[in-house]
Every structure is written in structure tokens, then in C-alpha cells.
C-alpha positions in Angstrom: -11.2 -15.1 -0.2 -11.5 -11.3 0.2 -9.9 -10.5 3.9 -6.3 -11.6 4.7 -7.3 -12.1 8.5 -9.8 -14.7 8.6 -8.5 -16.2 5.5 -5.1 -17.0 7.6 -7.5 -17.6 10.8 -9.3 -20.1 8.6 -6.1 -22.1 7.5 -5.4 -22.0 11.2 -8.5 -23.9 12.3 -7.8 -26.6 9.6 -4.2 -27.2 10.8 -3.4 -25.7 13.7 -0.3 -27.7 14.4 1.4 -26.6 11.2 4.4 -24.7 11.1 3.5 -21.4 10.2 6.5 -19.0 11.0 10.0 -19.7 11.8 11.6 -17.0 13.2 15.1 -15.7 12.2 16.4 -17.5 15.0 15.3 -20.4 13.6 12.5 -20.9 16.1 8.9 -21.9 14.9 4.9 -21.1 15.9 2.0 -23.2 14.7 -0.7 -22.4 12.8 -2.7 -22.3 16.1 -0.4 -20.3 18.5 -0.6 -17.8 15.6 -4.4 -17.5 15.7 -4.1 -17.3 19.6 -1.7 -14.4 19.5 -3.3 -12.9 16.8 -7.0 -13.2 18.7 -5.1 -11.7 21.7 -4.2 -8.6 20.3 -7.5 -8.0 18.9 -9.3 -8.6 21.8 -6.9 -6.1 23.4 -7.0 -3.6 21.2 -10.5 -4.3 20.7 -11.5 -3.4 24.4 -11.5 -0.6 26.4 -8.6 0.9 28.4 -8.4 -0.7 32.1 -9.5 2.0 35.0 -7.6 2.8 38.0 -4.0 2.2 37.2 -1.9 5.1 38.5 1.2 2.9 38.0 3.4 2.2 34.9 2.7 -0.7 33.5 6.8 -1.8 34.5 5.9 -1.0 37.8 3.1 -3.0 38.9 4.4 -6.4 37.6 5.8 -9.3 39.5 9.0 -9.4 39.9 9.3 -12.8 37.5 7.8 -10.8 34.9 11.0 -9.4 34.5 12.1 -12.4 32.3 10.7 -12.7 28.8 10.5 -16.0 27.1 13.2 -15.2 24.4 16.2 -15.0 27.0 15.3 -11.0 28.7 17.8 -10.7 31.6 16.7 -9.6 35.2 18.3 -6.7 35.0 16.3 -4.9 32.5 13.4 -5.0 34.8 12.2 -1.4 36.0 12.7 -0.4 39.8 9.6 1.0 41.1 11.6 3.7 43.0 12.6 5.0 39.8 9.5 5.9 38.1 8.1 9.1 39.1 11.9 11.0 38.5 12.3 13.3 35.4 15.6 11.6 35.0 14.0 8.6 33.4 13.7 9.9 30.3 10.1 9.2 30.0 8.7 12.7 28.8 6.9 14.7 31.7 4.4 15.6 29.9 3.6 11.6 29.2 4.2 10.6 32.6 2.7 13.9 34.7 -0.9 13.3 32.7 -3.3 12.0 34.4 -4.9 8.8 34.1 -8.6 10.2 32.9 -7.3 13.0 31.3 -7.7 13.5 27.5 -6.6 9.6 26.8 -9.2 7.1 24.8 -10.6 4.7 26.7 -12.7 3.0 23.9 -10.7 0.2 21.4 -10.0 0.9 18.0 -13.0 2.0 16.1 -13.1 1.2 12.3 -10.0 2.3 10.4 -8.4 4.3 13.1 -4.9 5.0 12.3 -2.1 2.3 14.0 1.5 3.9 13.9 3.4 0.2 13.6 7.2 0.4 14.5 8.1 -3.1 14.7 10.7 -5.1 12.9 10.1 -8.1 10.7 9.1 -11.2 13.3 6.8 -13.5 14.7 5.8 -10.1 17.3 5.3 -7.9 13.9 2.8 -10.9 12.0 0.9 -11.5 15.0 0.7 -7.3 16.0 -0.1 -6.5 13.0 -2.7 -8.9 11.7 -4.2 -8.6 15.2 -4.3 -4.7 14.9 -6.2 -5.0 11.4 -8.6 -7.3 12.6 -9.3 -4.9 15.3 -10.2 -2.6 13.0 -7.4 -0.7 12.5 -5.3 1.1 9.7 -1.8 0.3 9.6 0.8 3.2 9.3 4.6 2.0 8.7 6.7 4.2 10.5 9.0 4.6 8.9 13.1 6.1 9.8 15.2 8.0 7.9 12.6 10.6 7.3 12.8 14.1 7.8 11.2 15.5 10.6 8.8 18.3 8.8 7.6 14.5 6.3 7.2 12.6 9.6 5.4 15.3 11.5 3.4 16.1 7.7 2.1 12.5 7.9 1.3 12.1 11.6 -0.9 15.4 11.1 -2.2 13.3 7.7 -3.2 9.9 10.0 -3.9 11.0 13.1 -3.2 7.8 14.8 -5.2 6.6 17.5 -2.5 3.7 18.7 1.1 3.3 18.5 2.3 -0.2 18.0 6.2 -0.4 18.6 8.9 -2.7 20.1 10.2 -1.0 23.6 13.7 -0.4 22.3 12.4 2.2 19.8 10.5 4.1 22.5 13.7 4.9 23.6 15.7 5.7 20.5 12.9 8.1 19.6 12.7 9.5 23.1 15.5 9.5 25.6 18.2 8.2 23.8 16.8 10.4 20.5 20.0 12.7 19.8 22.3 9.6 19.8 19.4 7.6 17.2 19.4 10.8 15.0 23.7 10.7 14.5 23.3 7.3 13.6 21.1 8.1 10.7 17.7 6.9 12.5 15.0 9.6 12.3 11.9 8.8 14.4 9.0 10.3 15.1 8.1 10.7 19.3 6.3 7.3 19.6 5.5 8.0 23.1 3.3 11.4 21.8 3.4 11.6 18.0 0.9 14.2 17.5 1.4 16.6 20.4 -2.5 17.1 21.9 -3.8 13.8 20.1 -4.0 11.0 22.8 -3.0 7.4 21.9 -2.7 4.3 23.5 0.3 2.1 23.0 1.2 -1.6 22.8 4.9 -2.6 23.2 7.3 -5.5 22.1 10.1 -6.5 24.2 11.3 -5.7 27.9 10.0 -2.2 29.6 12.5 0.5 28.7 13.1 3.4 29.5 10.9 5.9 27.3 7.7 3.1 27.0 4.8 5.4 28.2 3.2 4.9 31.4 -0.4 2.9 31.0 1.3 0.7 27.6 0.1 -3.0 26.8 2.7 -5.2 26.7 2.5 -7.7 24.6 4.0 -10.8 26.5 1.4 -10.3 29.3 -1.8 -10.2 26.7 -0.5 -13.4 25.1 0.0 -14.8 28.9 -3.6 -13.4 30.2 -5.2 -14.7 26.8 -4.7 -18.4 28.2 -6.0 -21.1 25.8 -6.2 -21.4 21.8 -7.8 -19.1 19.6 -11.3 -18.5 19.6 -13.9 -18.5 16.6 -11.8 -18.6 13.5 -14.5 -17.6 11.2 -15.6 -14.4 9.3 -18.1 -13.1 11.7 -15.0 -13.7 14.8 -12.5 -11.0 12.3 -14.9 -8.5 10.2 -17.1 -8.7 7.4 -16.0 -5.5 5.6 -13.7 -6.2 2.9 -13.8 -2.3 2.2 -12.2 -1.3 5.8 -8.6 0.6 5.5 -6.0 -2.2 6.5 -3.0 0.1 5.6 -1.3 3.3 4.7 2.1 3.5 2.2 3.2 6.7 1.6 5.2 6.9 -1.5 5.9 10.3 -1.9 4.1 14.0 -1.8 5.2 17.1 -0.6 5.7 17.6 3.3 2.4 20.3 2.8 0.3 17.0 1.3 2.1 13.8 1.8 0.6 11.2 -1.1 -0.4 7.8 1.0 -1.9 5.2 -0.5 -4.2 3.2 1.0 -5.5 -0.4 1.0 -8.6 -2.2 1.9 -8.7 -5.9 3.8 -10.1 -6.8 0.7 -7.3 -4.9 -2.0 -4.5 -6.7 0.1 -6.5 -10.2 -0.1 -6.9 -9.8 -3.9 -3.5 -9.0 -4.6 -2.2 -11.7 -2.2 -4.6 -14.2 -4.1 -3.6 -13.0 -7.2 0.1 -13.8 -6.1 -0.6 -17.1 -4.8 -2.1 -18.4 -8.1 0.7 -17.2 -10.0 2.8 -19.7 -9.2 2.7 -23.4 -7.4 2.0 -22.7 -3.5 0.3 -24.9 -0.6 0.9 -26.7 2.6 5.4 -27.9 3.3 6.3 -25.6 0.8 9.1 -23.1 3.2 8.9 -19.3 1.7 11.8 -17.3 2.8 11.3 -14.0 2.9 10.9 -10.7 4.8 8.0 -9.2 2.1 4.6 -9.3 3.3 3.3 -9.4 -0.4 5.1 -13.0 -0.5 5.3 -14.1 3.2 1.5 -13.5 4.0 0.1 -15.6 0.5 2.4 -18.8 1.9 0.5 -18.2 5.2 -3.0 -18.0 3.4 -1.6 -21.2 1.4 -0.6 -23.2 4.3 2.7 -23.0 4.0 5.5 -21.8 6.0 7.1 -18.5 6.1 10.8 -18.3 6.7 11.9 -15.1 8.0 15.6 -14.2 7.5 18.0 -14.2 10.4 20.4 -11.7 8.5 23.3 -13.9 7.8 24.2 -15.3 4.6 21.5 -16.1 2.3 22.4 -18.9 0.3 23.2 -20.8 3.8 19.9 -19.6 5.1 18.0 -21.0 1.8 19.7 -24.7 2.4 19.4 -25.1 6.2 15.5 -23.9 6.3 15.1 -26.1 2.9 13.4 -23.0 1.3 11.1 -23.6 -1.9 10.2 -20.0 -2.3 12.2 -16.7 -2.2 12.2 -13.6 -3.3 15.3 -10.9 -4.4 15.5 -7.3 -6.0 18.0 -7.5 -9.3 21.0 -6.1 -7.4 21.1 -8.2 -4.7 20.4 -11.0 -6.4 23.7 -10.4 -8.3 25.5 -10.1 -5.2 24.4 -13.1 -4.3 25.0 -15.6 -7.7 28.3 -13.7 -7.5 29.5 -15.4 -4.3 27.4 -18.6 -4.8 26.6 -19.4 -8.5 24.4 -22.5 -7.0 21.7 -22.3 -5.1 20.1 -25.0 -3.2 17.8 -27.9 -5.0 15.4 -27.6 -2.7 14.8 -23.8 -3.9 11.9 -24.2 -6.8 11.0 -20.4 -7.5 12.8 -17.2 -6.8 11.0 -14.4 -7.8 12.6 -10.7 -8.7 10.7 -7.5 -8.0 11.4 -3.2 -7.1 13.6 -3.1 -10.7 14.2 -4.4 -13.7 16.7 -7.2 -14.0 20.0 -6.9 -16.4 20.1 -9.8 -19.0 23.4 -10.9 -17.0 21.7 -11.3 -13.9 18.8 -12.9 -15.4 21.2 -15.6 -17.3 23.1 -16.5 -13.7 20.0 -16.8 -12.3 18.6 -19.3 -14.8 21.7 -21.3 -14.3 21.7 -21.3 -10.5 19.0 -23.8 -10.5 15.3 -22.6 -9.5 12.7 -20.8 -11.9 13.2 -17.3 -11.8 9.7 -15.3 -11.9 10.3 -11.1 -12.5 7.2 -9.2 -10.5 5.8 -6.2 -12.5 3.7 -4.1 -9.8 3.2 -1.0 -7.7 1.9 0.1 -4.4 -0.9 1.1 -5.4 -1.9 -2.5 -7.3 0.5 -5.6 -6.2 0.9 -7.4 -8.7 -0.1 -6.5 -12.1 1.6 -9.4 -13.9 4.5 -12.0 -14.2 7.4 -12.8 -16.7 9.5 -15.5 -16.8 13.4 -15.3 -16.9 13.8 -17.1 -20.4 10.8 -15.2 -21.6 12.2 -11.6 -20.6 15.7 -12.8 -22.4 13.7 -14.1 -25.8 12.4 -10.6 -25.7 13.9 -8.5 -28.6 13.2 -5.1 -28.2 11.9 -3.3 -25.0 11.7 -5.1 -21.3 9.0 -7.6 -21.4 6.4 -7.3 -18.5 4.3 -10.4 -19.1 0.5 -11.5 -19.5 -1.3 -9.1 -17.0 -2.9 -11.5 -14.2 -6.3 -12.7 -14.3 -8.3 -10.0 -12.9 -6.0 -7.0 -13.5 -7.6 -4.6 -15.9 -5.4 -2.6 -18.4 -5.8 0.0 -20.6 -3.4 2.1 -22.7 -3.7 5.8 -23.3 -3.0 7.4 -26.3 0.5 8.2 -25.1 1.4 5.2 -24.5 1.1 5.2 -20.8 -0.7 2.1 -18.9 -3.3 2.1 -16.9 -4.5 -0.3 -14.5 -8.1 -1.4 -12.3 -8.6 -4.8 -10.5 -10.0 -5.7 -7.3 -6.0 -5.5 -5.8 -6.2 -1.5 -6.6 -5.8 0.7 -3.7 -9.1 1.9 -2.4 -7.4 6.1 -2.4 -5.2 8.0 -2.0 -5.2 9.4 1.6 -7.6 12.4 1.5 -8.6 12.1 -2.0 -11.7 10.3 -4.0 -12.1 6.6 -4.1 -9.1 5.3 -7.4 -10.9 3.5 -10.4 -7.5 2.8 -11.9 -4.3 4.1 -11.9 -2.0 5.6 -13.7 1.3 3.8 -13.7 3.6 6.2 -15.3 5.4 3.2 -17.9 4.9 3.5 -21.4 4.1 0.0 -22.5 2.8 -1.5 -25.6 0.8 -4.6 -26.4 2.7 -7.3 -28.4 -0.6 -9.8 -28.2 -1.9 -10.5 -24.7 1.9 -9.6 -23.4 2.5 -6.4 -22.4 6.2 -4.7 -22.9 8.0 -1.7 -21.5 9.1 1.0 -23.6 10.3 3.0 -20.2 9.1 5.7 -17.9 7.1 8.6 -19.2 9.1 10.9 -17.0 12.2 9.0 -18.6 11.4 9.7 -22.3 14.0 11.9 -24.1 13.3 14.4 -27.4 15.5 14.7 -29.5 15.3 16.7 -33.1 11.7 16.2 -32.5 11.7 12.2 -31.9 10.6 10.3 -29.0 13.1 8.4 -27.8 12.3 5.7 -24.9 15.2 4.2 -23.2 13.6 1.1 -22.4 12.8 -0.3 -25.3 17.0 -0.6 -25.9 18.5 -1.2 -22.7 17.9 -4.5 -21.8 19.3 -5.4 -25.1 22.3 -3.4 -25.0 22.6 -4.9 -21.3 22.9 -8.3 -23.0 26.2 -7.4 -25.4 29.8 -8.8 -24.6 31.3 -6.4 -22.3 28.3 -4.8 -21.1 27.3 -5.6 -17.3 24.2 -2.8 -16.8 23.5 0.0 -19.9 20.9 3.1 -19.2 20.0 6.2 -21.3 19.6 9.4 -20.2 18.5 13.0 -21.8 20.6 16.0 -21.0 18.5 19.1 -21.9 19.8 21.5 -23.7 18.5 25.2 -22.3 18.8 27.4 -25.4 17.4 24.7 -27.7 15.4 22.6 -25.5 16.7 19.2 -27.2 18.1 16.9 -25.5 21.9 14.7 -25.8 21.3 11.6 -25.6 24.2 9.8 -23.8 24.7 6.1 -23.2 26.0 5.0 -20.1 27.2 1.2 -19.2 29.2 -0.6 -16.6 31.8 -2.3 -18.1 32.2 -6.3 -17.6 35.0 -8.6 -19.0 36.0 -7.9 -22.7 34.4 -4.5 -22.5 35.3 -2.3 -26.3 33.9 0.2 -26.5 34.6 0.9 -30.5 33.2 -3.4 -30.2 30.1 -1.6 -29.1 29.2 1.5 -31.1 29.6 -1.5 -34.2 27.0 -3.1 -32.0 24.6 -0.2 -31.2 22.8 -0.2 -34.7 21.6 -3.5 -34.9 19.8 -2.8 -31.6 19.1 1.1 -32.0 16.7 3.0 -34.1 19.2 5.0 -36.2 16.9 8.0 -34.7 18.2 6.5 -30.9 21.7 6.3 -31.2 23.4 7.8 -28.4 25.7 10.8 -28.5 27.8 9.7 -26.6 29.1 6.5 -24.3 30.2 7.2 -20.5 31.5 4.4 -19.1 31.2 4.2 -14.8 32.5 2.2 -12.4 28.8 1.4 -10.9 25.5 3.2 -11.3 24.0 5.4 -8.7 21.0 3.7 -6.6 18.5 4.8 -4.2 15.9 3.1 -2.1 15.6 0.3 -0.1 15.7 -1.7 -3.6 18.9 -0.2 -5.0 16.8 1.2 -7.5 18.8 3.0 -10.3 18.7 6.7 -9.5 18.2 8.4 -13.0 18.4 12.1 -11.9 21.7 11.3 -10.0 23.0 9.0 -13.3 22.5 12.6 -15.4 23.9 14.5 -13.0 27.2 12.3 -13.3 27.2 12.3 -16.6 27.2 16.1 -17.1 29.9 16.4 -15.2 31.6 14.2 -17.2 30.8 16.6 -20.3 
């Protein structure tokens, strides 16, 4: 299988009356009115852009259109009389533009850009997968981001469509200033590369701030009529090398860094997930992750999408077999409910490493735990075990690198990985043979083990010391909830303290500890010093420890 979209279409035309999704409402879509969707906005996307309507799309429809299946009230419906004023917030410039001028009126050509702005859902699967099999590149809009980064990477993709549900059209148009106190940053989906026409396609009820001439998605999937057609390769492309997506990790605002993926790097990496662990058809996978949710619908299996209430009730009522955490909301979660439900076989752990702690409550709450070693640029790279990563004695282990991942270790230590799952490039740049991952890592016989971030590694009085490779075992003493390691430079000498900081747990001494610390520390490791904190700093979506902020506290502390 080397393209996601005809390898779910294919699954689709075997069973079509599967589950495939359940909403986080708790309502469900077969296998076959998930091709049908997904065929519709291809074919819409696909085609070229209707002639001869001088209306907004609001405008022209019936008035029962006005209701949408999921419960839209009347009174969200536009009023014709209200279109052509200023005063509706849609931007004049937007609305005032002629129909013929300047706009594409051809369907997505090959790996043209698709700003995507909608929230995990049955809509998002279906607009997304059909957008890719139109051709196009997916790029995650994505809030919170400054405005010169979000203008920076506009100017990088040049989208040629804007995919978005109607409500943030309005957040990042009329109702912008109040979005932008509230901590949302947007770019202008409605123009967001002033002079660069796009076409849009909308989620949801018409709203004030939808441009004038957008698809809406409830009246493709009405107009499409019956099921799906074709479901084969030829019906969905042929060209496992075609962009599929673009995730900007970092860069500068003068060169943001995206990375970007073929059909066929996302298939491999999907396939490459689903054979690392037990997956098929009545298996329930509940998740909002694409890199798990999408291999349970290439499996035949169900994907659960999270309503956003509590998760251990969500896990029992859907009957989930599948899940997936990061480390610190996992704790959260055994803290309130040391059980989790039988029916729950895996739960796997990703975005961080995992303290001992966690990893021994998780063990105990009743399904395998599975940790996820990868990056963005190659998902996955390889798989440990819970038990395995606590039998570990020194460092954090990483596991067997997956069949097909390639590794290779420079003579610094850091690894470097190839595979079929590697991202094709980086946006702008040459075609990746393998990347650089930035962990220093050693080989302890087919398993590899982290020693720690190269950017993370501290010298002192000339000795390489690597946090990692102590953490997780002073994590794992008496007292001792989380434990990091961090450098403070010294400017007149350039060496570095060394200071240990921990999070204290029940029985925490710390005079029980520095006894402790040599048994698990190269003598040329020990710490300088112990800080103990009330919680570590975190950043990210994954609470990720933030290591710059964690110095910066503890030089304070000085």
C-alpha cells in the first residue's frame, strides 16, 4: 500500500457498511458514506469553478437550506437584502471583485497548496482526504501564530484553496480583534495572500465573513447523490511521490522550515504503524491523531474521535481497544482513574519521554502500554514497550527501529534516519535522503537507547555529560516524581554547572537522594547542585518539558 486515499477507498469497497468514524457526538458514518463524501469533495475540487454566479453562495439557496443536518437553526440563514452592505463584515475587496476577475477557475492542479482550518471530525477526514486526492497539498493552519510567521508561511505555500469551517471565517475576519484577545491568531482566510486568488470550501452554516462564490460542503455531499464511485487506484492517483502535506516545525519568519510529505511517505509511516501492533476490522481506536486514527481506517477498523469530556468515560462507553496519550496527560488521567477499561488492549505514548512513575501506573492500569519514538519528518522510527523502557538501566530506551527504517550513527553520537516514511523535503530545499534527528543514541544490539539531545549535552571540566542517559533512572528513586539536568554556562570560563532538578513525590529526601545519585551517576555527572520545584515548565501542544525555561528558573534560584 503506498497512498493513504485509495488504500482507505479500497477498504471501503470491501465493507462499505462498517463503522468507520464516530463522531465526538457519538454519531457514526460507514465505510461507504465515507468514500461518498470523500469522492464528493474531490470531484469538487477537482472541477472547474461554476460561471455566472453574481450571488453569494448564502444567497441563492432555498430557503430549507437554511437547516443543516446536525441541528443548524433557521435563524443563521443569510437575508439576501443583506449582502451587498459593507456592514456585513465580508471584506469589500472580497465581495466588490468581480466574478471573472483574477480568480482560478481550473481545480486543483498537482500539489497546489490547501490552507485546511478545520477541527478534528467527520467534516475534517472527509475534506481532507478528498482534498489530497484532488491533488492537493495540505497546509494546517494553524492559531496562535504570530502574524509576520503566518504571513512568512502563506508567502512560503501560496495556497491555491482555503478549506475552513464558516465560523473561522469570521473569527479571522469580522469578528478578528475579539478572536485575537482571546489568544486566537489567524491568518485572513477569506484573502490570505493579498493578490493571490483562491477558492474556498466551507464547513458549517454561511456566516458572516464566508467569501462570496465558496463551496459549501453540505450541498456537494447533497448534489453528489448516490455512493462512491470507482474505488480503485486509477479513480484517486497513481503518484505515490505527489505532496499530500506541509508541517512547519520551526524556521525563522524570513524562511519558515516546512516539512513536507508525499501520499506515499504518509502511507509508509501509517503501514509501518499498523504492523506494529495488533489492528484490523471491530477493533474501536480513540483518538484525535491522524498518525493513529487514519492506520485503524486503512485497517478496517473504527476511529473514535473524542467528544472532549472525560476520557476514561469516553474509553468505556465507545468500548475503545486503541488509544493514544502524551506522558503528562496520561498522568493526569491514572491520577484520577487508576483503572482503565478491559476492553482498552493498547495505549500508546508519544511527543515526550515518559517518567518511570507514569510508566509503572500505566502498566498497572490494565492495557499494554507502547512508547512511540518519531518525528515529523519520519513517523515512526521505532517502538518500546513499558516494561522494556523500565528494565532499561542506563539511558531511555528507544526500542528495535521498525522494519524498513534505516539508521545510522554519526561519529558524535547523533542518529540518523532514511526509510520510505521520510519526508520527501523540506519546503524549498533538495529532495531528504535521511535526517538528522538531533538525539544522541547508542546501539545496545539491535535496540537503540537515548543518551539525550545534542543541543542538551553539557561540558563540564572537559567531559561530556548527557542528561539522558540518568534521568529516567533518577526519575525512578523514592521520592522522585520527574528529574532533568541542565547546564548553566559559565561566561568567563565557558564550563558549565551542572544542576539537578526534580519534582518531589511522597517520601521525597533530598540528603536520601544525593546517597542515591552515585550508584546511578558517572562520578564525572554528578550534579552541582539539587533544585527542587513545584512542577516543571512545559511548552507545546504535548506539554513538552521546556529546557531553556527549566535553566532559566534555576539560575534564578542561584
Amino acid at each position: 500500500m503506498n497512498d493513504i486515499v485509495s488504500g482507505i477507498m479500497t477498504v471501503a469497497g470491501r465493507e462499505p457498511g462498517r463503522t468507520a468514524i464516530v463522531d465526538g457526538r457519538g454519531r457514526e458514518i460507514t465505510y461507504g458514506e465515507l468514500a461518498r463524501r470523500v469522492s464528493a469533495v474531490r470531484d469538487a475540487m477537482s472541477g472547474p469553478r461554476p460561471e455566472n454566479r453574481a450571488r453569494p453562495e448564502a444567497s441563492a439557496r432555498p430557503e430549507n437550506e437554511a437547516r443543516r443536518e446536525n441541528g443548524t437553526r433557521p435563524e443563521h440563514r443569510a437575508r439576501p437584502e443583506d449582502q451587498a452592505r459593507p456592514e456585513d463584515h465580508v471584506r469589500p475587496e472580497i465581495e466588490a471583485r468581480p466574478e471573472n476577475e483574477a480568480r482560478p477557475k481550473d481545480g486543483l492542479r498537482p500539489g497546489d497548496g490547501v490552507l485546511f482550518a478545520v477541527r478534528p471530525g467527520v467534516d475534517a477526514v472527509a475534506l481532507a482526504l478528498g482534498a489530497v486526492a484532488a491533488g492537493g497539498t495540505l497546509v494546517l493552519a494553524d492559531p496562535g501564530l504570530a502574524p509576520d510567521v503566518l504571513a512568512a508561511r502563506m508567502a512560503a505555500t501560496r495556497p491555491a484553496w482555503v478549506v475552513s469551517e464558516s465560523l473561522l471565517y469570521t473569527l479571522s475576519g469580522p469578528l478578528r480583534g475579539l478572536a485575537r484577545r482571546r489568544g486566537l491568531l489567524l491568518p485572513n482566510l477569506a484573502d490570505p495572500l493579498p493578490g493571490h486568488p483562491v477558492r474556498h470550501l466551507y464547513t458549517g452554516p454561511w456566516l458572516p465573513g464566508v467569501p462570496r462564490g465558496a463551496l459549501r460542503l453540505s450541498r456537494i455531499l447533497r448534489s453528489s447523490g448516490g455512493p462512491a464511485g470507482p474505488a480503485g487506484r486509477e479513480a484517486y492517483g497513481t503518484d505515490p511521490d505527489q505532496p499530500a502535506a506541509v508541517i512547519f516545525t520551526s524556521g525563522t519568519t524570513a524562511r519558515p522550515r516546512g516539512v513536507v510529505h508525499t501520499r506515499g511517505s504518509l502511507a509508509a509511516g501509517l503501514e509501518m504503524f499498523r504492523s506494529a501492533f495488533p489492528l484490523g476490522p471491530g477493533d474501536v481506536v480513540h483518538t484525535d491523531q491522524l498518525m493513529l486514527g487514519l492506520p485503524a481506517l486503512l485497517a478496517g477498523a473504527t476511529w473514535s474521535l473524542p467528544g472532549g469530556g472525560d476520557l476514561a468515560t469516553e474509553l468505556a462507553a465507545r468500548r475503545a481497544t486503541h488509544t493514544f496519550a502524551v506522558p503528562v496527560h496520561l498522568d493526569r488521567l491514572l491520577r484520577e482513574t487508576p483503572r482503565l477499561p478491559e476492553t482498552l488492549r493498547y495505549l500508546l505514548l508519544g511527543a515526550a519521554p515518559a517518567p518511570p512513575g507514569v510508566l509503572r501506573r500505566a502498566i498497572e492500569a490494565g492495557p499494554e502500554i507502547l512508547s512511540v519514538y518519531a518525528m515529523t519528518e519520519a513517523l515512526p522510527i521505532a517502538i518500546a514497550s513499558a516494561g522494556e523502557k523500565l528494565a532499561q538501566a542506563e539511558g531511555d530506551l528507544l526500542g528495535v527501529p521498525l522494519p524498513g527504517v534505516g539508521v545510522r550513527i554519526a561519529e558524535d553520537g547523533e542518529l540518523f534516519v532514511s526509510g520510505p516514511h521520510l519526508a520527501q523535503r523540506y519546503l524549498g530545499e533538495e529532495p531528504l535522503r535521511e535526517i538528522a534527528t538531533g538525539d544522541l543514541v547508542r546501539l545496545e544490539g539491535d535496540r537503540l537507547v537515548l543518551l539525550g539531545r545534542k543541543k542538551d549535552m553539557i561540558l563540564r571540566d572537559g567531559v561530556n555529560i548527557y542528561p539522558g542517559l540518568y534521568e529516567s533512572g533518577i526519575a525512578a528513586l523514592p521520592g522522585v516524581a520527574e528529574a532533568a539536568i541542565v547546564g548553566l554556562s559559565d561566561p568567563e570560563t565557558g564550563d558549565e554547572e551542572v544542576v539537578l532538578a526534580v519534582v518531589p513525590a511522597d517520601g521525597y529526601d533530598e540528603g536520601l537522594l544525593r546517597k542515591a545519585l552515585p550508584e546511578i551517576v558517572d562520578a564525572a555527572a554528578l550534579p552541582d547542585r539539587i533544585e527542587p520545584l513545584a512542577a516543571f515548565p512545559r511548552s507545546g501542544r504535548a506539554d513538552k518539558l521546556d529546557r531553556a525555561a527549566l535553566r532559566d528558573l534555576v539560575a534564578r534560584r542561584a
